[in-house]
DRENMAR-597622 format. One record per residue (C-alpha): residue in one letter; x, y, z; residue number from 0. Coordinates in steps of 0.02 Angstrom, whole numbers, plus 50000, padded with zeros to 5 digits. Layout:
residu;u;v;w;num
A;X;Y;Z;NUM
...
//
This chain:
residu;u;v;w;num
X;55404;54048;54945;0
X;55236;54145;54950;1
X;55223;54305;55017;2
X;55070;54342;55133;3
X;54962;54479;55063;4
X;54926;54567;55253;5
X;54781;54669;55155;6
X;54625;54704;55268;7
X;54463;54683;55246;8
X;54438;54861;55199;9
X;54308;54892;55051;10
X;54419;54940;54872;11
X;54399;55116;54851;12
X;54467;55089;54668;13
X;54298;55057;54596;14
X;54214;55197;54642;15
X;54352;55309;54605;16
X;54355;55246;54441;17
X;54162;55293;54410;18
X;54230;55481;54441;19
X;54152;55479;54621;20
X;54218;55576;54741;21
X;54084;55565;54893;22
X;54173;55485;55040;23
X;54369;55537;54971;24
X;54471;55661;55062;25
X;54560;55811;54969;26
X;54649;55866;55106;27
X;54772;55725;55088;28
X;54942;55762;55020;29
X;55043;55646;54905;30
X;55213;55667;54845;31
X;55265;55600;54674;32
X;55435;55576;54596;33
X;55582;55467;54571;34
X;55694;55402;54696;35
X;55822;55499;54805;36
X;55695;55657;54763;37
X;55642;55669;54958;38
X;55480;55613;54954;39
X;55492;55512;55116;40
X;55603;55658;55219;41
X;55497;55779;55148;42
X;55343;55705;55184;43
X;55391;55668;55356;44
X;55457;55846;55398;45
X;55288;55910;55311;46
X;55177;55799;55386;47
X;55248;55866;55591;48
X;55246;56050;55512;49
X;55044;56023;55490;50
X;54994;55892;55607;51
X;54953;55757;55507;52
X;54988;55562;55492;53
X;55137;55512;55392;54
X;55142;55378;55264;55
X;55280;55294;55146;56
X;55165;55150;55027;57
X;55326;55071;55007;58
X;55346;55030;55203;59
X;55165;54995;55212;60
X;55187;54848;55087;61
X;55358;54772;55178;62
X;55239;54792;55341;63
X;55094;54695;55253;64
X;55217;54563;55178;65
X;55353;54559;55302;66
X;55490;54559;55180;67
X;55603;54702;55090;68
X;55566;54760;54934;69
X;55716;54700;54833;70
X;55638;54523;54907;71
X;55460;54548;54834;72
X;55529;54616;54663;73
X;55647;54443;54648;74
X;55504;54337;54714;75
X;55371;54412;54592;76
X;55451;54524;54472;77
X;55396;54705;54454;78
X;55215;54667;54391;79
X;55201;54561;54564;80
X;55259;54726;54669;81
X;55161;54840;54567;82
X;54983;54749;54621;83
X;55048;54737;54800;84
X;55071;54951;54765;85
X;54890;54974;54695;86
X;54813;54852;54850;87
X;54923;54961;54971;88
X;54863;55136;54883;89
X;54682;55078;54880;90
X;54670;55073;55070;91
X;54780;55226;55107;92
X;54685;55322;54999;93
X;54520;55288;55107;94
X;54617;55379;55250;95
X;54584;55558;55312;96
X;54708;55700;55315;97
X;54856;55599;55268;98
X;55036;55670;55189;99
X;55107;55487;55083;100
X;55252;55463;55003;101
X;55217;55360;54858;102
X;55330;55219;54777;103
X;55428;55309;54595;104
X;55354;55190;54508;105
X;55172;55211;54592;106
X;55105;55315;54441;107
X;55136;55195;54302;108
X;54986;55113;54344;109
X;54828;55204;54286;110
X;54715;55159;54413;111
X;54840;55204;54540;112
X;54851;55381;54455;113
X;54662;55378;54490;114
X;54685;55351;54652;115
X;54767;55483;54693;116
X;54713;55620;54590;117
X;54542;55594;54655;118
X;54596;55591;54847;119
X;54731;55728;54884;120
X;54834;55853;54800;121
X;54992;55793;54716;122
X;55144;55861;54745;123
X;55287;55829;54620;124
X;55465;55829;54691;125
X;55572;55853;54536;126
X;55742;55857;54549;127
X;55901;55841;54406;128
X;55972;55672;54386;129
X;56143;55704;54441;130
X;56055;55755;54609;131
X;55950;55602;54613;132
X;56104;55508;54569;133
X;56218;55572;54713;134
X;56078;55530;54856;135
X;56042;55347;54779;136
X;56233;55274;54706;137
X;56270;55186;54887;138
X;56074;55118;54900;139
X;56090;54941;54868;140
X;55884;54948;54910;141
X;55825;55005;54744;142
X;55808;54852;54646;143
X;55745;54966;54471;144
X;55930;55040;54479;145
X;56054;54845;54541;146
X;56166;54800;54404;147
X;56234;54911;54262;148
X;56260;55113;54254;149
X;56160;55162;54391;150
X;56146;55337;54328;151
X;56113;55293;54140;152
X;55951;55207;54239;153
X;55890;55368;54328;154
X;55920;55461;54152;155
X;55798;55313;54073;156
X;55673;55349;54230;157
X;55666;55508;54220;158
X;55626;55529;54021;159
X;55497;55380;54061;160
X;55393;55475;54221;161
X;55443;55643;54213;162
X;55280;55688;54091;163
X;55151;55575;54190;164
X;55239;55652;54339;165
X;55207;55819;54284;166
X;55040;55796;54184;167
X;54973;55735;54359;168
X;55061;55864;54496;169
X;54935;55991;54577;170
X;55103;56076;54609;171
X;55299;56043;54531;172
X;55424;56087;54654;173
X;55590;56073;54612;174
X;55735;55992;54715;175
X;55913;56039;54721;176
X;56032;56112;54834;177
X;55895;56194;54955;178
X;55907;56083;55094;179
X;55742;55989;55170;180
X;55691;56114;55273;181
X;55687;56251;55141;182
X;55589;56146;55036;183
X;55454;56099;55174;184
X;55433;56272;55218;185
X;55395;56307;55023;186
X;55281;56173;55011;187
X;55183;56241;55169;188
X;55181;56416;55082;189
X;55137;56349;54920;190
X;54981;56249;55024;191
X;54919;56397;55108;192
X;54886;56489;54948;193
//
């Protein structure tokens, strides 16, 4: 089975991001970072009503452009498979105006895509403590980085992996805990108007 790529024929904005340029690239977008169960997607969402703009997960964009689940394209063609799917995906949405996006966890392990999105938004990391993350994923049977084995020993592994290219690459680091979703948007609004 092949899955269908469902890219357009939009122009690669990787290239010239790469050469440092900037002309044509919107800061105004906002991109959340972090691992999985952090709130990236409800955040995102909540934030992106608070300031009227367009909301975007890259993960749903890809299962729109494919037409499968994730879990399907990561048995199909393995992580490295998923992760150029991710970096097609973030090239276009990256070309868009006054965007929030939640990114994929995994989004940052590519350079390029780290590129990406440095050079087109401000980068919000949502950091939050293991056990946390590990309470709003254990009954996700969606994740396929975290099937099979101790789930929570995997988000420990995750975490000491991305945490520093998470941080090293955050505009801002805001930490997630028991503050519920609408604390944390209203933060994050307070935090942009600064």
């Amino acid at each position: 089975m092949r899955l269908h790529d469902g890219a357009s024929a939009m122009h690669s904005c990787c290239e010239s991001v790469l050469l440092g340029n900037k002309d044509g690239f919107n800061l105004n977008n906002i991109y959340f970072i972090g691992l999985m169960g952090a709130g990236k997607t409800t955040i995102g969402r909540m934030l992106s009503k608070q300031l009227d703009k367009e909301f975007y997960d890259s993960d749903v964009e890809i299962e729109r452009r494919t037409g499968v689940r994730i879990p399907l394209i990561f048995e199909l063609e393995g992580e490295d498979g998923f992760r150029k799917r991710e970096t097609l995906a973030l090239e276009e949405l990256c070309q868009l105006n006054d965007i929030i996006m939640a990114t994929g966890g995994g989004a940052v392990l590519m350079p390029e895509n780290r590129v990406l999105l440095k050079n087109s938004g401000k980068i919000i990391y949502l950091r939050g403590k293991v056990n946390d993350l590990y309470q709003r994923t254990r009954h996700d049977k969606t994740r396929p980085l975290l099937q099979g084995g101790n789930m929570k020993q995997k988000l420990e592994r995750l975490y000491l992996e991305r945490d520093p290219i998470y941080t090293s690459l955050a505009d801002y680091i805001v930490d997630t805990g028991a503050q519920s979703a609408l604390e944390i948007t209203t933060y994050i609004e307070d935090l942009l108007k600064k």
